[in-house]
Structure formats: structure tokens, C-alpha cells
C-alpha positions, 0 to 999 in steps of 0.5 A: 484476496484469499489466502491462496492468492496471498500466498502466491504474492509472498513466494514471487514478491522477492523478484520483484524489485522494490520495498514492501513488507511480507507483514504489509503484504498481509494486512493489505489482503486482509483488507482486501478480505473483509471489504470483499466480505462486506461487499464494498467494491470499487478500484484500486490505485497506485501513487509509486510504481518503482517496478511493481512489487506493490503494484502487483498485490493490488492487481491479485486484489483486484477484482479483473472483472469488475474493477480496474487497478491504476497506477502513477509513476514518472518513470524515466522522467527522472527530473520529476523525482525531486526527492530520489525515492525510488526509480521507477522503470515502466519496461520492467514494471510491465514484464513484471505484470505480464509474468506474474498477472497476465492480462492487463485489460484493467490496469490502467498506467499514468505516466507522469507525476502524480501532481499532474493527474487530475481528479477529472482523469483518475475518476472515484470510487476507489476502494483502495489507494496506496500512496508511495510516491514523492516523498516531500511534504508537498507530495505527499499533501497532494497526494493525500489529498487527491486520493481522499477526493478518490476515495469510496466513503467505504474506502482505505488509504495507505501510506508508505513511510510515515514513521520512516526517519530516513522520509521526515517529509512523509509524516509532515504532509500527513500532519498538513493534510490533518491540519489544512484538512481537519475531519477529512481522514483519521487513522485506522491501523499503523504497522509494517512501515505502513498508516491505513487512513479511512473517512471518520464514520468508517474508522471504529468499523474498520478496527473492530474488522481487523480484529475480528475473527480469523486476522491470524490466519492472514498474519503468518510472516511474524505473528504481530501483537496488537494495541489500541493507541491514541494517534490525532484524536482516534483509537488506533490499532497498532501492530507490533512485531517483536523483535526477535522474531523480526530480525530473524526474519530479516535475516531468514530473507537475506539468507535465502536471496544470498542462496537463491543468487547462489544457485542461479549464477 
């Protein structure tokens, strides 16, 4: 994703409604920059679609042409979302797509949850995979490990909420799937409420390209430090937002919706 297309996703992502970072944002483009500079292709998926706010970026990283995005959701199947985490609403999410994609040839929508979507259904050769589902350590287990079935060896897991106080079941299914599934994934950067995970042999690569030349240029929100942590046995990068500069930002936001409501009403 170039910085043209990112920047168009961080002026409409307020809109939208649902949780994602102006700073996950960013790190999720330039993933999507160096994987396209190293011509690693393959499709994008979605476990948690709420209405789109994610969902969104992924499409504007997608490649229309060549690749396809998919997503999952219950949707209105309420009684399937066993831990409340968002409600999704496939109406919305589609208007959503429409206005601000256009033409969804490539997107593909699973409704149901995602501990119904087979292996067989969903395909390989993924790329990219962004885990926002259930929130429960069974979920999220499933989850990890159907995505890690999908996953390109060149390929980039997401988590949403690892570190999340209010989700402990988030952080216990990762530390699960570590156990139960030991050499599988390991962690590649931490930052923005979200855990990149990628296959061992990728993991050094991937540090080494996130902080290569040019990473500023995609991190304009807060402007994060960096460290190198030791997170299940790994190096891992790890953003840090100071915070000051966060919580102006949180209130710069706020402010600005407060206005926007303001002069629409």
C-alpha cells in the first residue's frame, strides 16, 4: 500500500464504525509495502468483521486483480458470539465497502463463525491474516491455528487484543497454540494493540525490513520508538508510543469527532 492509499484510509477510517489504531493502520501498510516490494503475493483474510473498519485496509492492500480479500463474521447470528466482542452487521459492512471500495469482485464473505469455516473452504496462500474474532482462549486457538494452516510461508499474522486486560482469553489461546504447537509461529513485532506473528524461518527477515529504511515515513500518527524485546524465545520488535504524544492524540481524535458530530446535526 502506498502512502496515497494510506492516507485516504486514515481520513475515512473514523466513519467507520469499529477499533482499530491510526498507528495499526500504519504498520499494517507498511507490511503490506515491504511484502509487495519483495514480491510476496497471495490474499488477505479477516476472522472479525464488526462493520469494516479493518476490513476496509485490507481491501485498499489487496491487489483487486490478482488477489482476493475474505472475511468472517456471524454477523446477526448473535448466539454464536459467546464472548460479546463486537456485533457485527453484514448490511453496514457492505454499504461500507461499497462507499469507500467500490467493486467487490475479490471480496469474498463467510457468514458464520469462523470455527465452522474449513480449511477446505478458505484455501491457502494467504499472505496476510487478521485475527479479530471471538475473544475466548478457544477462539482464539482455532483461529491461530486455521490461519497458520492458511498462511504463505512468506505470510503475516495479526492479533488483535493480545495485551488487552479487558480480553485475558486472547493472550491465553496465543500462549495455547505456542505450547500445543511449539515451532509453528513466533512473533515478529508487538505495537498498536496488535502481535505480528510469521513462520520461524521469516521472523529475523521481517525485523530486519520493518526497520529498514524509509519505516518513518509510514508512522506519521505518533511517531513510535523502537526495542528489540525477547518475547517466546525471539527478538521481538516493539513499538512504544510515548505517552504524551498518545494521549494528545486520543484527545485530538475525540475533539475532532466531538466537532464533526457538531456540524453534521
Amino acid at each position: 500500500m502506498n502512502l496515497e492509499k494510506l492516507n485516504r484510509y486514515l481520513e475515512i477510517k473514523d466513519k467507520i464504525g469499529g477499533w482499530i489504531t491510526p498507528g495499526a493502520a500504519e504498520l499494517f501498510a507498511w507490511v503490506d509495502q515491504i511484502q509487495r516490494r519483495e514480491g510476496i503475493s497471495g490474499n488477505l483474510f479477516e476472522i472479525g468483521v464488526h462493520h469494516g473498519k479493518t476490513s476496509i485496509l485490507l481491501a485498499y492492500m489487496a491487489d483487486s486483480v490478482k488477489e482476493r480479500l475474505g472475511v468472517c463474521d456471524v454477523f446477526d447470528r448473535v448466539e454464536k458470539n459467546v464472548t460479546n466482542s463486537g456485533r457485527g452487521d453484514r448490511e453496514i459492512f457492505l454499504d461500507h465497502f461499497m462507499t469507500y471500495v467500490g467493486n467487490p469482485s475479490f471480496l469474498k464473505i463467510f457468514g458464520k463463525s469462523s470455527s465452522e469455516l474449513l480449511l477446505d473452504e478458505l484455501g491457502t496462500g494467504y499472505r496476510f491474516f487478521h485475527i479479530d474474532g471471538g475473544h475466548s482462549e478457544e477462539e482464539v486457538f482455532g483461529d491461530l491455528c486455521l490461519a497458520d494452516s492458511a498462511l504463505l510461508e512468506r505470510g503475516i499474522i495479526a492479533i488483535d487484543d493480545y495485551f488487552n486486560e479487558i480480553w485475558p482469553g486472547v493472550s491465553e489461546g496465543v500462549c495455547r497454540f505456542m505450547i500445543e504447537r511449539p515451532g509453528k509461529l513466533v512473533p515478529v513485532a508487538i505495537g498498536f494493540n496488535k502481535i505480528l506473528f510469521s513462520k520461524p524461518s521469516q521472523q529475523k527477515w521481517y525485523v530486519e525490513q520493518l526497520l529498514a529504511t524509509g519505516w518513518r515515513t509510514f508512522f506519521r500518527a505518533f511517531d513510535p520508538d523502537t526495542k528489540l524485546r525477547e518475547l517466546f524465545g525471539v527478538e521481538t520488535l516493539v513499538y512504544i508510543v510515548p505517552w504524551r504524544a498518545s494521549l494528545w492524540k486520543r484527545i485530538s481524535s475525540r475533539f475532532k469527532l466531538l466537532i464533526g458530530g457538531f456540524e453534521t446535526s
